[in-house]
C-alpha positions as CSV (number, residue, x, y, z in Angstrom):
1,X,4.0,9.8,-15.3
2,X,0.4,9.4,-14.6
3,X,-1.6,12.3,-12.4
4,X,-3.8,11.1,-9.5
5,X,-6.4,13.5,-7.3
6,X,-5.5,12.6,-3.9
7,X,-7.7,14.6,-1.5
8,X,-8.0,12.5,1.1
9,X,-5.2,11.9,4.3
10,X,-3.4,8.5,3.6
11,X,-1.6,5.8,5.7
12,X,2.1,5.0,6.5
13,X,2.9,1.9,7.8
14,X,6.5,0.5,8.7
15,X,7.4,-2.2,7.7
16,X,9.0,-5.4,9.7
17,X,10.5,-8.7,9.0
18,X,6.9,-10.6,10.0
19,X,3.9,-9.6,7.1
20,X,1.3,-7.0,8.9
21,X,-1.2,-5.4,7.4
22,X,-2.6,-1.7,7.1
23,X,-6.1,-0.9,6.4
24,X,-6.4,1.0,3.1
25,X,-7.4,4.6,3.5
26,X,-10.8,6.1,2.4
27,X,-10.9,8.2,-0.7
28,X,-12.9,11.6,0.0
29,X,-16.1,10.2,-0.1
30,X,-16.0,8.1,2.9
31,X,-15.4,4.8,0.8
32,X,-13.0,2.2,0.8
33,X,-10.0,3.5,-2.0
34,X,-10.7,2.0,-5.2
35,X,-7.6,3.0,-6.1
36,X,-4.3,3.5,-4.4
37,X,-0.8,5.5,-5.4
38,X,1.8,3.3,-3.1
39,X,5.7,4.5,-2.1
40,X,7.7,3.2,0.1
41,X,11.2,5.1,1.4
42,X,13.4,1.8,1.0
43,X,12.1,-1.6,-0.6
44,X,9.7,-3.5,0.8
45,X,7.0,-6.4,-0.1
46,X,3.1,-5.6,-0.6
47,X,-0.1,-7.6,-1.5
48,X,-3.4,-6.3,-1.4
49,X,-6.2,-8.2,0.1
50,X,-8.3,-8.4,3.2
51,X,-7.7,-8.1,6.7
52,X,-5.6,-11.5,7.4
53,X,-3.9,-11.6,4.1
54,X,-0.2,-12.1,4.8
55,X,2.9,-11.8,2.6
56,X,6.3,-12.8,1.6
57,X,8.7,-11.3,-0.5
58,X,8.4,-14.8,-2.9
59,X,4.8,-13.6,-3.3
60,X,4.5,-10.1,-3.3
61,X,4.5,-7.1,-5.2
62,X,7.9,-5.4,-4.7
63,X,7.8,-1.6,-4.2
64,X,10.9,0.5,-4.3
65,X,12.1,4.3,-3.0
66,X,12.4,5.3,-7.5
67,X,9.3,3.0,-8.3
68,X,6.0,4.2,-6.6
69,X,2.7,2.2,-7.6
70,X,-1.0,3.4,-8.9
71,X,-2.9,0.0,-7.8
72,X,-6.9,-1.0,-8.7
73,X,-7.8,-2.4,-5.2
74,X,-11.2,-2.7,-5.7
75,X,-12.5,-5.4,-3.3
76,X,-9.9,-5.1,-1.1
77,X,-9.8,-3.4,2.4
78,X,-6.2,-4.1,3.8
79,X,-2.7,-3.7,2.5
80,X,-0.3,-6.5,4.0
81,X,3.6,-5.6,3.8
82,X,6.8,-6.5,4.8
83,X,10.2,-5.6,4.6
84,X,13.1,-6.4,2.3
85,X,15.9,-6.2,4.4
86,X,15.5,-3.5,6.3
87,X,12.6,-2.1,7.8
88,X,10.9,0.7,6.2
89,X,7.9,3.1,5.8
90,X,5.6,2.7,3.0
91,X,2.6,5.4,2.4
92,X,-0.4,4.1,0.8
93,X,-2.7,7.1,-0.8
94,X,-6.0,7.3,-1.6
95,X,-7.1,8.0,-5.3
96,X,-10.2,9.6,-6.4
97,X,-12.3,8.6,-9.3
């Protein structure tokens, strides 16, 4: 298990069966997350990138309920998502450091 310093309020997007995207939260200092600790309730799709980046589940990172993510997204300023199956909610948490 790795251990993050989140300080900062996060996001929480749901998810649909058409990509949309979710800016990524600022860490405590004001900046753009460098890094980000990602869980979603049910499985969906992700892909980090900028503010028209799109996804699909044929290119995207999966993310499950049991498998939360600790993601460098240095460069980035949006999270795109969609579901898999379903619809549902995925949190995306800022990381210090």
């Amino acid at each position: 298990m790795t251990c993050c310093k989140i300080v900062a309020p996060g996001a929480q997007a749901t998810t649909g069966a058409a990509s949309a995207v979710t800016a990524i939260p600022n860490d405590s200092s004001g900046k753009v997350a460098r890094y980000v600790y990602i869980q979603a309730a049910g499985a969906a799709f992700i892909l980090p990138g900028q503010s028209g980046t799109s996804v699909t589940a044929a290119g995207g990172i999966a993310v499950n309920a049991n498998s939360p993510l600790l993601l460098d997204v240095s460069g980035c300023t949006h999270i795109a998502h969609i579901q898999s199956g379903s619809s549902t909610t995925v949190n995306i948490s800022p990381v210090e450091g």
